[in-house]
C-alpha positions as CSV (number, residue, x, y, z in Angstrom):
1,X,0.0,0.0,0.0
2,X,1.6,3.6,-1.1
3,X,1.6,5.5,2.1
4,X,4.2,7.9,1.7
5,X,4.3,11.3,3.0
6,X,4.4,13.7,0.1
7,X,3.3,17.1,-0.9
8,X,-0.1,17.8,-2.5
9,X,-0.9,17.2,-5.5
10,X,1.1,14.6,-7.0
11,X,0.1,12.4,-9.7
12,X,-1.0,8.5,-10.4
13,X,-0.6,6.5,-13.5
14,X,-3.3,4.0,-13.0
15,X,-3.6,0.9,-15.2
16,X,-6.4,-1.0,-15.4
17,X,-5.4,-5.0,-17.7
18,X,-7.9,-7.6,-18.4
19,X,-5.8,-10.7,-20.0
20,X,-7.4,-13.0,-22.7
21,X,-5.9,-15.7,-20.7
22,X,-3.1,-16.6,-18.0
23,X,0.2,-15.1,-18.7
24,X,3.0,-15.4,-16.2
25,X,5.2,-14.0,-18.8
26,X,3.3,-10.5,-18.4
27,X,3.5,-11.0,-14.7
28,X,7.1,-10.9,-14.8
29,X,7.5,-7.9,-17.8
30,X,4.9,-6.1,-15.5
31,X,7.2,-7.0,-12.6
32,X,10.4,-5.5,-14.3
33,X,8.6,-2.5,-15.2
34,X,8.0,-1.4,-11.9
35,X,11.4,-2.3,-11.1
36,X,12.2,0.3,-13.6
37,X,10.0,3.0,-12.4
38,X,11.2,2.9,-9.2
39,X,14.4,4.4,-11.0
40,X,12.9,7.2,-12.6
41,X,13.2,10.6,-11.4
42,X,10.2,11.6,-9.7
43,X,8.4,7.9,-8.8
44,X,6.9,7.9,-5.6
45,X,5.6,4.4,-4.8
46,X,3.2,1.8,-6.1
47,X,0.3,-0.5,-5.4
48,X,-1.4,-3.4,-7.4
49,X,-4.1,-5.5,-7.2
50,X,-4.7,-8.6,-9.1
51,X,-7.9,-10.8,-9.9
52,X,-9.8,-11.0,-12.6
53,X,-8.9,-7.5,-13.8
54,X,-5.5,-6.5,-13.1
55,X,-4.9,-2.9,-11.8
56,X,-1.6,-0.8,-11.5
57,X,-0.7,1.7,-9.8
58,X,2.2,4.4,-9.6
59,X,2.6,7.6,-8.3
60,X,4.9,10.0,-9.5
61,X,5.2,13.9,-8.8
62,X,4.9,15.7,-12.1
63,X,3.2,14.4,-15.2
64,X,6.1,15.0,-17.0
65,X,7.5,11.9,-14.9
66,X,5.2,9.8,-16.0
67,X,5.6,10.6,-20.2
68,X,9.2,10.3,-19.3
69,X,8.6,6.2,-17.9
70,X,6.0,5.8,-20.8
71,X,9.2,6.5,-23.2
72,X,11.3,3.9,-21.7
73,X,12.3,1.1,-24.0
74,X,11.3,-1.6,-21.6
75,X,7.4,-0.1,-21.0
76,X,6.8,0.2,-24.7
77,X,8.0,-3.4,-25.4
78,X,5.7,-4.4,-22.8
79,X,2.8,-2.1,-24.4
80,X,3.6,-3.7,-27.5
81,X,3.6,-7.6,-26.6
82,X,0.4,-6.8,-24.4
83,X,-1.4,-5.4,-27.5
84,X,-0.4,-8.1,-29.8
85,X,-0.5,-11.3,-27.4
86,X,-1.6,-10.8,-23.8
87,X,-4.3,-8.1,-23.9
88,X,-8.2,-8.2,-23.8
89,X,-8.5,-5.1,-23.2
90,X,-6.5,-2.1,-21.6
91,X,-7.1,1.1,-19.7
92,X,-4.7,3.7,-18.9
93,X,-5.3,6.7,-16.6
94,X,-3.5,9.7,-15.0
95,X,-5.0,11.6,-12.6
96,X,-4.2,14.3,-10.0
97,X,-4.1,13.4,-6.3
98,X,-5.4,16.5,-4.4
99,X,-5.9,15.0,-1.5
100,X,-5.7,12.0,0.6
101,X,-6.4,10.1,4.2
102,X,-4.4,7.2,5.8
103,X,-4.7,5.1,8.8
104,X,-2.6,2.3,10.1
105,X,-3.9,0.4,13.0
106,X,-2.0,-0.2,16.4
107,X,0.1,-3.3,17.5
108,X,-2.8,-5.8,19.0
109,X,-2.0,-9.2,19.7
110,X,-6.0,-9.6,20.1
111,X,-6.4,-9.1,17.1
112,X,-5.5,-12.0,14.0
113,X,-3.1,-11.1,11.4
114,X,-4.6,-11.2,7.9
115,X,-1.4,-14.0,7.3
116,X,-1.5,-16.5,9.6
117,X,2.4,-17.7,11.3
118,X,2.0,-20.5,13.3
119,X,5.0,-20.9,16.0
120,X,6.3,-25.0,15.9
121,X,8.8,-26.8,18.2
122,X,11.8,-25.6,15.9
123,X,10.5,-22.8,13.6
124,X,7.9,-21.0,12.0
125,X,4.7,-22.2,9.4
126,X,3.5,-19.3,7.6
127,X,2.7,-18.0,3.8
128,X,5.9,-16.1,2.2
129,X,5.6,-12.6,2.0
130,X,7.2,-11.4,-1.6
131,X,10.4,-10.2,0.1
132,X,10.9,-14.0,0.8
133,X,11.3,-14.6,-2.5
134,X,15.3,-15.5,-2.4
135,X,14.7,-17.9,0.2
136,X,12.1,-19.9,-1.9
137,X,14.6,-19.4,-4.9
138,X,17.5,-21.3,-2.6
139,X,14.8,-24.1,-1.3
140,X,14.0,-25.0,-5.2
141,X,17.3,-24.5,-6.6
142,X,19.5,-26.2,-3.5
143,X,17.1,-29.1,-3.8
144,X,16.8,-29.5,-7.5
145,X,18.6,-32.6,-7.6
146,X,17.2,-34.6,-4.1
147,X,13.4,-33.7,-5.6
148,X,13.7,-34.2,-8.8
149,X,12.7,-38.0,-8.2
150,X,9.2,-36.8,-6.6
151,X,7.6,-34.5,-8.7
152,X,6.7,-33.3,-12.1
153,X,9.3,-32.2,-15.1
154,X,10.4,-28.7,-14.1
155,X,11.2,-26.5,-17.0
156,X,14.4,-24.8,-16.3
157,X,12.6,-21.3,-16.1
158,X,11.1,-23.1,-12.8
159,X,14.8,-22.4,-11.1
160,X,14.7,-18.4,-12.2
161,X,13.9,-15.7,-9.2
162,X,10.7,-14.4,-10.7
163,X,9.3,-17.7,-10.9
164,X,9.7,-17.7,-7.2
165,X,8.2,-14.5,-7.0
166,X,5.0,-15.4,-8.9
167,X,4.6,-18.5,-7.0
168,X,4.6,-16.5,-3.5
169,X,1.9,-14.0,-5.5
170,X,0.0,-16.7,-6.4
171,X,0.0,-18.4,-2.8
172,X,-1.1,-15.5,-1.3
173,X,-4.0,-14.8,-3.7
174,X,-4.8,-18.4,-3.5
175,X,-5.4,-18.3,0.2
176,X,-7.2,-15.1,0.3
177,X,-9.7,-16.9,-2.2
178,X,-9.7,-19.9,0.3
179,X,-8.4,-21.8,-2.4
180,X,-5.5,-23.6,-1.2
181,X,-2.9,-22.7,2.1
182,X,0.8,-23.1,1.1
183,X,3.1,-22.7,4.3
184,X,6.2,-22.9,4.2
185,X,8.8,-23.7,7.5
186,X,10.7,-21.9,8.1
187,X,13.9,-21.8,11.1
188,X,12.8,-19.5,13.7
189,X,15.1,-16.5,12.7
190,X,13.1,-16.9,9.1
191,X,16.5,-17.0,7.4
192,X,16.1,-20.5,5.5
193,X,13.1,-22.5,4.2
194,X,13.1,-26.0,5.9
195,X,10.2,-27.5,4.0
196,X,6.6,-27.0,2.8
197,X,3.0,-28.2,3.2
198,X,0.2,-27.4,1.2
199,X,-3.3,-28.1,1.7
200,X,-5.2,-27.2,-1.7
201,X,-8.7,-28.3,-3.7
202,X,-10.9,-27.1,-0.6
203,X,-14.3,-28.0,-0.5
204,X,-16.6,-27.4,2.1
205,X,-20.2,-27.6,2.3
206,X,-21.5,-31.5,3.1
207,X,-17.3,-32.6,2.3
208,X,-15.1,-30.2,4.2
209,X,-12.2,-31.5,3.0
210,X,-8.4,-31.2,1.0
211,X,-5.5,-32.1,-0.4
212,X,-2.0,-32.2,1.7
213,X,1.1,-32.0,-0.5
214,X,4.8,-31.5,1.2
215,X,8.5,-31.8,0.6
216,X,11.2,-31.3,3.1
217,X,14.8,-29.8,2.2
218,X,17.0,-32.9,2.0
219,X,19.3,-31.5,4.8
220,X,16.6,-31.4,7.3
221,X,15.6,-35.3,6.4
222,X,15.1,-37.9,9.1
223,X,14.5,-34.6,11.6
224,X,10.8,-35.0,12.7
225,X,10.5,-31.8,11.1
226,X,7.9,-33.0,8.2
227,X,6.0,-34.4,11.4
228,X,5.7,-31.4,13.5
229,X,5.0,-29.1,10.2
230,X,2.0,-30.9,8.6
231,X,0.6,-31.6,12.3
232,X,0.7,-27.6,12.8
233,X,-0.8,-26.9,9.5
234,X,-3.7,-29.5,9.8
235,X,-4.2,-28.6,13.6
236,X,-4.9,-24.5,11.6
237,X,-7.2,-26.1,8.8
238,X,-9.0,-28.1,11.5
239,X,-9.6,-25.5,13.6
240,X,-10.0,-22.0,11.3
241,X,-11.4,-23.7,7.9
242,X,-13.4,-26.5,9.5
243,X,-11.5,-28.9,6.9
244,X,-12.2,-32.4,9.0
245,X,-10.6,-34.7,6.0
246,X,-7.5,-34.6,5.0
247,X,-6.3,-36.7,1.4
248,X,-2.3,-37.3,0.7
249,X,-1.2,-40.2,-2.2
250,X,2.4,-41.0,-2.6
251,X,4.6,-43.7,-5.1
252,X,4.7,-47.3,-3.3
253,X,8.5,-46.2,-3.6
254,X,8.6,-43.6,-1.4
255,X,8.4,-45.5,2.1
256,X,9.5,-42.6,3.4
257,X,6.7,-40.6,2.5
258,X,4.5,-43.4,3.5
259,X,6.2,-43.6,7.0
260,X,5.9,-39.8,7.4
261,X,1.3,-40.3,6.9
262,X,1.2,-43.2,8.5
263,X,3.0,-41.4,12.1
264,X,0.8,-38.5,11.4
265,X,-3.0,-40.7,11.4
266,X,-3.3,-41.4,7.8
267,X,-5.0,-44.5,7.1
268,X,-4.1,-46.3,3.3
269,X,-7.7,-46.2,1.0
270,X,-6.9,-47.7,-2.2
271,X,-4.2,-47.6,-5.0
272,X,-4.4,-45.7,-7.9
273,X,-2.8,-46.6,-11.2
274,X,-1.1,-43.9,-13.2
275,X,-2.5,-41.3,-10.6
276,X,0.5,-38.5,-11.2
277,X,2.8,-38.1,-14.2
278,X,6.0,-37.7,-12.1
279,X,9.7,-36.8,-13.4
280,X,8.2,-37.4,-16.8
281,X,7.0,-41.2,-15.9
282,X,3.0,-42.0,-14.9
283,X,3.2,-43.7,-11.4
284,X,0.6,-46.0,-9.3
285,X,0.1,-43.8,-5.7
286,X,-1.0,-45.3,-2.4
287,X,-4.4,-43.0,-1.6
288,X,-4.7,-42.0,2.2
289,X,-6.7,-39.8,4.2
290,X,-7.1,-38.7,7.8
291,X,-10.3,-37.7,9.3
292,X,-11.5,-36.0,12.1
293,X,-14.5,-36.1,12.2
294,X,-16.8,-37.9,15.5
């Protein structure tokens, strides 16, 4: 949220985007752009919001800052690919700021943060904030090797920063949609990722239940630390999104896996052949589920 201090009136450049489909290639140009304003002379700050139409906004202290962004190379390449491959439709305004009202709420513990972070034994569960990006950059990248094994064909693009970057954007809008909760553990001075749950496909109504998915750094194997992450994060969904049914599927192969459900209450429900194209192969997966439900 812009909230800077600045003298009246200053200016906004306010974009309004509706895609004709998906593209995480516009989320990164769009991301680069903004990198660039923040080096023009005269930007102020920005704010975006993304959904089904995307808005931007910068603020900048003369108009004649703004034409002089528009002319960069980078934000008329951008114009141009949008136009020709990304764009529905468009809408760009600029408009005076004459005046303006801010507010920013006191310290209360009482009170819930809109993210949740959820204290464990030997770190922290919570949804990355986009600053984390680099630390979700090392997790993937560090343990390219150790997971390649366990999950789908990454494309090498899947390794780059902004791809990070997206995917914390996209957790985040994910959960304030109620569409899936990606936490990530972290050690408690939040300087390394140790591993990851996720609890997507939420349904509620007569079901109330999800999907777990996870993956632990392969320095912090045989720690316990799977264990006490996945029982934090189902203890949250139990509690705040009444999810009482819990589904996680893994290769016969990965005993390890297996042993890590079975401690946590998981009970085996059937095997699925071909289930999940994995590391380029289709593989069989054991189907589990926990309930709690009386």
């Amino acid at each position: 949220m812009f909230s800077e201090s600045v003298e009246l009136p200053y200016y906004a450049a306010i974009l309004t985007v509706r895609l004709n489909s998906a593209h995480a290639a516009f989320e990164i140009m769009m991301d680069k752009m903004m990198q660039v304003a923040t080096q023009q002379k005269g930007f102020l700050g920005a704010e975006q919001s993304q959904d089904e139409e995307n808005i931007y906004i910068s603020y900048w202290q003369d108009v004649d800052s703004i034409h002089a962004w528009q002319a960069h190379s980078l934000y008329t390449r951008a114009e141009s690919l949008g136009e020709n491959f990304w764009f529905e439709a468009y809408e760009l305004r600029i408009v005076e700021v004459r005046e303006q009202k801010s507010f920013v709420a006191p310290d209360n513990e009482i009170v819930h943060v809109r993210f949740p972070e959820i204290k464990t034994e030997r770190g922290v569960l919570k949804i990355l904030s986009p600053d984390q990006a680099p630390l979700l950059h090392d997790y993937v990248c560090q343990n390219r090797t150790f997971f390649k094994e366990w999950e789908p064909a990454r494309h090498d693009s899947y390794y780059e920063l902004e791809t990070s970057i997206q995917r914390i954007k996209q957790c985040r809008k994910d959960f304030l949609q109620h569409q899936a909760f990606a936490f990530f553990l972290l050690n408690p001075e939040e300087t390394k990722i140790l591993g990851y749950c996720n609890f997507s496909n939420l349904v509620q109504g007569v079901f109330q239940a999800c999907y777990l998915g996870y993956s632990l750094a392969e320095a912090e194997q045989k720690k316990g630390l799977m264990h006490e992450a996945i029982s934090a994060g189902i203890e949250y969904m139990h509690k705040t999104q009444n999810i009482s049914r819990f589904m996680a599927n893994y290769m016969p192969k990965n005993q390890a896996s297996g042993a890590v459900l079975k401690r946590l209450g998981f009970v085996e429900e059937g095997r699925a052949e071909k289930y999940l194209k994995i590391a380029g192969k289709w593989e069989d997966h054991i189907l589990t589920a926990k309930v709690l439900r009386s």
